[in-house]
Backbone as CSV, one residue per row, in Angstrom:
resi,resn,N_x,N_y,N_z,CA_x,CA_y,CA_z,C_x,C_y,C_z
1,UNK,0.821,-1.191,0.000,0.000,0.000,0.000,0.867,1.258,0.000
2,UNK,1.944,1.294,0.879,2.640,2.487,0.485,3.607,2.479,-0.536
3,UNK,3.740,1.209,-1.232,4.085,1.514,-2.648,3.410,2.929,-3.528
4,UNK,1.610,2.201,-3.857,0.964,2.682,-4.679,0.903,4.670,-4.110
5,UNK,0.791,4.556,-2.482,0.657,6.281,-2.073,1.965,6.843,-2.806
6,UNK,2.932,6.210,-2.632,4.235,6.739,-2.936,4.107,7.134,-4.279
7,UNK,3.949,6.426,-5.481,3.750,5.965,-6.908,2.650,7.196,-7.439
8,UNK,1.823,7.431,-6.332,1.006,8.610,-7.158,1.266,9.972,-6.465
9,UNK,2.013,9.993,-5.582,2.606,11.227,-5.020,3.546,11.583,-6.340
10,UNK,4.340,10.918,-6.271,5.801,10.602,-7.636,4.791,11.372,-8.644
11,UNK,3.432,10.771,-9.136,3.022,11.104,-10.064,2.202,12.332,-9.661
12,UNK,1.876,12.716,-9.347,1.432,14.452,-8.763,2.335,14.896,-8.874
13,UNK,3.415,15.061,-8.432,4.543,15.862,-8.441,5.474,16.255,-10.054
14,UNK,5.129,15.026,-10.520,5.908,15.179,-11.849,4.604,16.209,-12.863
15,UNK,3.421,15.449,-12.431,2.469,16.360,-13.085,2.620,17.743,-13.186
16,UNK,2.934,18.373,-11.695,3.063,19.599,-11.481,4.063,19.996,-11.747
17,UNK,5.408,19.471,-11.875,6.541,20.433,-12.661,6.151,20.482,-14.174
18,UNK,5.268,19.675,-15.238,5.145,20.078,-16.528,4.209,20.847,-16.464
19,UNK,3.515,21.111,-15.587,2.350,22.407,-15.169,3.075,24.017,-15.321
20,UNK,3.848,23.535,-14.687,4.653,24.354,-13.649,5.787,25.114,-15.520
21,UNK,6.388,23.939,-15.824,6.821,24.390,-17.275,6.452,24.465,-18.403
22,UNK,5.131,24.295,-18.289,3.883,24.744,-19.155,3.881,26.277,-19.087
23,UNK,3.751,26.608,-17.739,3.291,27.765,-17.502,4.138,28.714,-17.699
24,UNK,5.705,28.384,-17.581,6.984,29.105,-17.360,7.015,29.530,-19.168
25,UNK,6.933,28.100,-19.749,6.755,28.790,-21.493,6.098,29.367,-22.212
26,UNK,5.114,29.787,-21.540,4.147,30.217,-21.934,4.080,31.864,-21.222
27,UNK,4.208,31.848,-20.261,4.558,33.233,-19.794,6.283,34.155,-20.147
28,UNK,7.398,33.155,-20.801,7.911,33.566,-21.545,7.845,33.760,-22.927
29,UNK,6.949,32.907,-23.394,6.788,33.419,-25.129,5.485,34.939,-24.875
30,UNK,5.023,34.880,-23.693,4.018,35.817,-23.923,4.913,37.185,-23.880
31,UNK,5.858,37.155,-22.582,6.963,38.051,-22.830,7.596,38.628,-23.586
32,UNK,7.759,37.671,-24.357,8.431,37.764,-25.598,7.468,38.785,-26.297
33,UNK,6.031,38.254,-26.750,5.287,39.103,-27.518,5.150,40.390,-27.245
34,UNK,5.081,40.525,-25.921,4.964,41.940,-25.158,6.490,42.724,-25.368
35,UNK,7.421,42.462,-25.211,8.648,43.411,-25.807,8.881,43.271,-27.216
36,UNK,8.981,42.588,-27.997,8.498,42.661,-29.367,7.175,43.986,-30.006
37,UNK,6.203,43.731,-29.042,5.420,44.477,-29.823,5.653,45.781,-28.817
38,UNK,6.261,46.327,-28.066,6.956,47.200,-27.306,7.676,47.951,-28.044
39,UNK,8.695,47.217,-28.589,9.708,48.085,-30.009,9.435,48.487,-30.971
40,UNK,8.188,47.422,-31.216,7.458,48.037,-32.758,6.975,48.953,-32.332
41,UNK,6.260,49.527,-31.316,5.446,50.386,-31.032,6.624,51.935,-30.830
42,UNK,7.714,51.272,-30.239,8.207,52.585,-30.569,9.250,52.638,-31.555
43,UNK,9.826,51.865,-32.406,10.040,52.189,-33.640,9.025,53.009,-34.817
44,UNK,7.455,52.769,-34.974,7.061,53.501,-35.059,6.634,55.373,-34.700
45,UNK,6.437,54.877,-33.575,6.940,56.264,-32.850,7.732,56.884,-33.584
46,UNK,9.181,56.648,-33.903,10.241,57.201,-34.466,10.362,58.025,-35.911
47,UNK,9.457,56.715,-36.487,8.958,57.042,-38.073,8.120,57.971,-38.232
48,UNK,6.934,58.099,-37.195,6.357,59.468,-36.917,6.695,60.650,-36.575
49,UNK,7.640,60.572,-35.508,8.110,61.861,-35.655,9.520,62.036,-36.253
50,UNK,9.708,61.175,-37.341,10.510,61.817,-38.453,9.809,62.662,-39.333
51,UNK,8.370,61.590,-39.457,7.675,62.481,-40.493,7.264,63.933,-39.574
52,UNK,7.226,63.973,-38.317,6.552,65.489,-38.127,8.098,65.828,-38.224
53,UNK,9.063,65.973,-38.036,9.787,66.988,-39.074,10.225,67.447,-40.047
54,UNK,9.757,66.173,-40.660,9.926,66.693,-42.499,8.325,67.203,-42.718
55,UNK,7.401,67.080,-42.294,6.191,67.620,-42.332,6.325,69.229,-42.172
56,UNK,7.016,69.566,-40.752,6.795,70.338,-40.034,7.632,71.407,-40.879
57,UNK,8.991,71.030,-41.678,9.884,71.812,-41.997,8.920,72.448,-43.786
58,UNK,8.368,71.289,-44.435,7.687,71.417,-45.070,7.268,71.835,-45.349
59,UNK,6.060,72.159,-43.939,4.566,73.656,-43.711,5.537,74.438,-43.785
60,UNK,7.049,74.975,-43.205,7.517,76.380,-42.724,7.472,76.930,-44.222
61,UNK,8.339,76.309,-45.064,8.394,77.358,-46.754,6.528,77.259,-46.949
62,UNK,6.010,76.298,-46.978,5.051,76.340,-47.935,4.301,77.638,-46.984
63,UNK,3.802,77.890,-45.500,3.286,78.978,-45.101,3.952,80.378,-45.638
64,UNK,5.561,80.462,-45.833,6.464,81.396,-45.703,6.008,82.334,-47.277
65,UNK,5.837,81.097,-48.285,5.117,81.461,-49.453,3.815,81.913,-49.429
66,UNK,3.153,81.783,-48.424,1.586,81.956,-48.946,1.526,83.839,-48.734
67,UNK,0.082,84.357,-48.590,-0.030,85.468,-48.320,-0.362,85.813,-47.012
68,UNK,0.236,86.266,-46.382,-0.784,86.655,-44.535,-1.559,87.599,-44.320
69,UNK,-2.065,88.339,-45.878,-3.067,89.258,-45.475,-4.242,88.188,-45.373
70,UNK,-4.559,86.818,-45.960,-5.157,86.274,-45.676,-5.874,85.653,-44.858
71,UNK,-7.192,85.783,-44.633,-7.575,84.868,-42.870,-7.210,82.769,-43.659
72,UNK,-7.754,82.690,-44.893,-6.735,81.332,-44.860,-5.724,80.944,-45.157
73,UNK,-4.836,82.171,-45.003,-3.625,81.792,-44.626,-3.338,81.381,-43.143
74,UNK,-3.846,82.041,-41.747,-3.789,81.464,-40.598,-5.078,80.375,-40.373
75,UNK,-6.293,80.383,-41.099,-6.230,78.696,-40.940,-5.341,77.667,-40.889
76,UNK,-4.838,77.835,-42.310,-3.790,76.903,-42.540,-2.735,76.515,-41.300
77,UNK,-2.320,77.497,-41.577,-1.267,77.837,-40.253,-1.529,77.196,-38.672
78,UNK,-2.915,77.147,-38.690,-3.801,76.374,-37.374,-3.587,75.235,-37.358
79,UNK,-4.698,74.402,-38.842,-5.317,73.235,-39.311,-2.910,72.669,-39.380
80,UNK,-2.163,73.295,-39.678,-0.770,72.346,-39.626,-0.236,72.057,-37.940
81,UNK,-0.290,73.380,-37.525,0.234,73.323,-36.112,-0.640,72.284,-35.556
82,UNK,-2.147,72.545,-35.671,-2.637,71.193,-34.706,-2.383,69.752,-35.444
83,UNK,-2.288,69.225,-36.349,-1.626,68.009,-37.156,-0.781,67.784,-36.285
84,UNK,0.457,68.779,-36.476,1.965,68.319,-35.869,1.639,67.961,-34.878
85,UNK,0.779,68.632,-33.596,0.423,68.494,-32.494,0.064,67.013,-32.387
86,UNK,-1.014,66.669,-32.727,-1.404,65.462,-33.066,-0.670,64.188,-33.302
87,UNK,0.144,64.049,-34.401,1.372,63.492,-34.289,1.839,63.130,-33.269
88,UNK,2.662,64.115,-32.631,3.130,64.206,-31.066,2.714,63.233,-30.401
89,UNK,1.198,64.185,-30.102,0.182,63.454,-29.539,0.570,61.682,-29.371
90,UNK,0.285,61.747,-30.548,0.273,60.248,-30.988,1.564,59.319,-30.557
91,UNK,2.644,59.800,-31.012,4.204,59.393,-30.337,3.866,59.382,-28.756
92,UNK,3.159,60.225,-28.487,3.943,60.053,-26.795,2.628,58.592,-25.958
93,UNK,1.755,58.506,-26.615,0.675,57.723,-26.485,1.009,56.317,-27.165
94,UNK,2.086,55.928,-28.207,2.399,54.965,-28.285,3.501,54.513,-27.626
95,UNK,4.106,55.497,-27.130,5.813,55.380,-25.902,5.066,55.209,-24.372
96,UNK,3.921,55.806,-24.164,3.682,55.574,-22.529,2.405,54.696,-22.546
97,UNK,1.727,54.566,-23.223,0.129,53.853,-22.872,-0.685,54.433,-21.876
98,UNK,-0.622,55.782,-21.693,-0.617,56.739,-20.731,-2.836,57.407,-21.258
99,UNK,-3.437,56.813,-20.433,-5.072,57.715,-20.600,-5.341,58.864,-20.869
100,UNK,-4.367,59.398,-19.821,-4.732,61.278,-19.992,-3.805,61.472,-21.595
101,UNK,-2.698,60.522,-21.812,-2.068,61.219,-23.607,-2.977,60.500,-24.668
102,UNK,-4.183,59.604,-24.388,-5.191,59.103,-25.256,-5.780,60.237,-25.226
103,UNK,-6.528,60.667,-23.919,-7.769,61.628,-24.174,-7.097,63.043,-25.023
104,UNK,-6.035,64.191,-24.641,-5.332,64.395,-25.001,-5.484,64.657,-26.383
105,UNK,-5.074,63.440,-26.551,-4.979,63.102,-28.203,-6.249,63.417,-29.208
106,UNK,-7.256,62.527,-28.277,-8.341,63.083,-29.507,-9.516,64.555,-28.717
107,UNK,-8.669,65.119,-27.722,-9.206,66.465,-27.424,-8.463,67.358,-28.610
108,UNK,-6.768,67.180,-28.975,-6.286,67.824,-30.058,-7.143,67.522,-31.353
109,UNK,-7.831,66.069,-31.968,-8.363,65.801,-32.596,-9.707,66.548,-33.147
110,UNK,-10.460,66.800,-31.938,-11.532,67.156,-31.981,-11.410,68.856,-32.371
111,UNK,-10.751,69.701,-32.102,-10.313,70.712,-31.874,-9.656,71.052,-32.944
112,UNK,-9.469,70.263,-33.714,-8.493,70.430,-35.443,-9.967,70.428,-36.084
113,UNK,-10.601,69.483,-36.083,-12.168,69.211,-36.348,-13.328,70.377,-36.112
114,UNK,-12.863,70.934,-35.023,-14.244,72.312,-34.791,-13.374,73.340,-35.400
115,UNK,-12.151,73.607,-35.763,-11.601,74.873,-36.538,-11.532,74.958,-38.282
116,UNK,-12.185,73.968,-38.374,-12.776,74.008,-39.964,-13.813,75.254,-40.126
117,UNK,-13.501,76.007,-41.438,-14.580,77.181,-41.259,-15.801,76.692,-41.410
118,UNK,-15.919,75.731,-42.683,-17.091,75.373,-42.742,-17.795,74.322,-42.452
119,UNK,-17.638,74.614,-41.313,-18.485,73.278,-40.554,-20.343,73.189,-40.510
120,UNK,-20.701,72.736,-40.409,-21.939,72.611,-40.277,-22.538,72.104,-38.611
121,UNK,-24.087,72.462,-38.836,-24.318,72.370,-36.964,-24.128,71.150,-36.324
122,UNK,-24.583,69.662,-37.367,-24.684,68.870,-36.904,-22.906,68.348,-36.428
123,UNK,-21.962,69.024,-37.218,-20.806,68.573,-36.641,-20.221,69.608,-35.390
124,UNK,-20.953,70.384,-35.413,-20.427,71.568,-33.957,-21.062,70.926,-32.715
125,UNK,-22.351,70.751,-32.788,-22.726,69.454,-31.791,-22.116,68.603,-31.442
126,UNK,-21.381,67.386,-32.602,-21.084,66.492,-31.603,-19.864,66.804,-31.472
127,UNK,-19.022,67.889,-31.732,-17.677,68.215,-31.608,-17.814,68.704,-29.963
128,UNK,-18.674,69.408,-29.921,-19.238,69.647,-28.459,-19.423,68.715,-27.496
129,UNK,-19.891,67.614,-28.067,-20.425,66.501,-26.933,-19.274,65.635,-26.849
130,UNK,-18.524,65.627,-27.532,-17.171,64.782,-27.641,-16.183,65.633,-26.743
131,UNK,-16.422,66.625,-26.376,-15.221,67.990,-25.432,-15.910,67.344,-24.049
132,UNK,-17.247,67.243,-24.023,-18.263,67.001,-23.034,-17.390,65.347,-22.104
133,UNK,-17.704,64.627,-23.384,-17.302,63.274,-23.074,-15.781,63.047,-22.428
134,UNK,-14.919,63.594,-22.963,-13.913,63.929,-22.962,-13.239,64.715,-21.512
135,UNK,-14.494,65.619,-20.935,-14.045,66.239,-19.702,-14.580,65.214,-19.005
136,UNK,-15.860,64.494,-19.227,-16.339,63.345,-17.984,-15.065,62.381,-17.700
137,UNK,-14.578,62.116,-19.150,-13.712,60.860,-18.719,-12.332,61.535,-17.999
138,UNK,-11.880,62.380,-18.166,-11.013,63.085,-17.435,-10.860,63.369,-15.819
139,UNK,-12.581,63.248,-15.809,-12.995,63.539,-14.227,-13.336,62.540,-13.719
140,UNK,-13.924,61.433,-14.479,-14.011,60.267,-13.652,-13.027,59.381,-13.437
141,UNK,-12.101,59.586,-14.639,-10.642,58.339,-14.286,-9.925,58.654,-13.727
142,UNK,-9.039,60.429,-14.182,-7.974,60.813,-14.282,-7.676,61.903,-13.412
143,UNK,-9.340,62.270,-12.787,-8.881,63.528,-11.121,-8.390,62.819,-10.132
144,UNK,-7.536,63.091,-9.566,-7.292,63.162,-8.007,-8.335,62.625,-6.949
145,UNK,-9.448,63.994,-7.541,-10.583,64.138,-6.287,-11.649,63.644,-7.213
146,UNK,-11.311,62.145,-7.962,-12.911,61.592,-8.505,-13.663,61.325,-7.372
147,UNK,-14.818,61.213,-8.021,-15.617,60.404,-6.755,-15.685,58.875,-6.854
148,UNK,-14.853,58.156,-6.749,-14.725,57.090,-6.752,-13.578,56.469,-5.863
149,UNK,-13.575,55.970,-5.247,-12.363,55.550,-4.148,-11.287,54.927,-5.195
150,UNK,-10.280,54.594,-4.026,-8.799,54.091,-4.410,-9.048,52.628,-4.933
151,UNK,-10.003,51.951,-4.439,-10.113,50.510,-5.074,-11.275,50.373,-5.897
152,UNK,-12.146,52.033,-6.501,-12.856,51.526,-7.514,-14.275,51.860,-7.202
153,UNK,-14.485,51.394,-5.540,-15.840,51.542,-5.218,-16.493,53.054,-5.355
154,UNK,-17.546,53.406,-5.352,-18.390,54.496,-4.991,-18.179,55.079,-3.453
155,UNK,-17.528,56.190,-3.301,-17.386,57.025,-1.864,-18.734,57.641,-1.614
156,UNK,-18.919,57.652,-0.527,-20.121,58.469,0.053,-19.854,59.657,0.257
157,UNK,-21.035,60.210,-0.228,-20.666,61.854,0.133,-20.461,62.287,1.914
């Protein structure tokens, strides 16, 4: 009888080290995927803001040429600066994974979007409700003083 206890202890145990290095390979190939797609993410980055300076150097002659008695000439001048911005935006949101450089991002978005002259109402609305959305999520994730406690729950007033 204490053969067989012995014999399936032996065998539990062996079970659990291929468990055990199941798990170890698998949480290193996942590793793996996660710094892999880490570099891509900021090798891209890189390629982006190469392009915002060949972009950026780009806008300088092509504005330098235009006329500035013009009001679209400082559109322009807007509708590029917020692009580049954007860009940015975008680089620093693929380098940190950071909420407030998401929201950020498409608050610059939205804001390139409402400085079109000719916009129409139905897009000033939701350009509006998207600033709207945009300050909720700011205040509910990303204040200090949300109303929501440290582990998530609802605080009482």
């Amino acid at each position: 009888m204490t053969l067989i206890v012995t014999g399936f202890q032996v065998s539990r145990l062996l079970h659990r080290q291929e468990d055990a290095s199941t798990m170890d390979a698998n949480d290193r190939i996942s590793n793996s995927f996660k710094t892999i797609a880490t570099w891509l993410e900021r090798i891209l980055a890189l390629v982006i803001l190469g392009g915002v300076a060949v972009f950026g150097l780009s806008s300088a002659q092509t504005l330098l040429a235009m006329s500035w008695g013009q009001t679209d000439t400082f559109y322009e001048l807007i509708y590029r600066v917020l692009l580049l911005v954007i860009a940015i935006e975008l680089v620093r949101t693929l380098v940190t994974h950071d909420l407030r450089a998401i929201l950020e991002l498409l608050a610059f978005v939205v804001a390139r979007k409402m400085l079109k002259p000719d916009l129409n109402v139905i897009d000033i609305v939701l350009s509006v409700l998207a600033f709207v959305a945009l300050l909720a999520a700011n205040y509910w994730w990303l204040s200090p003083s949300s109303p929501q406690g440290s582990d998530g729950s609802d605080v009482a007033p």
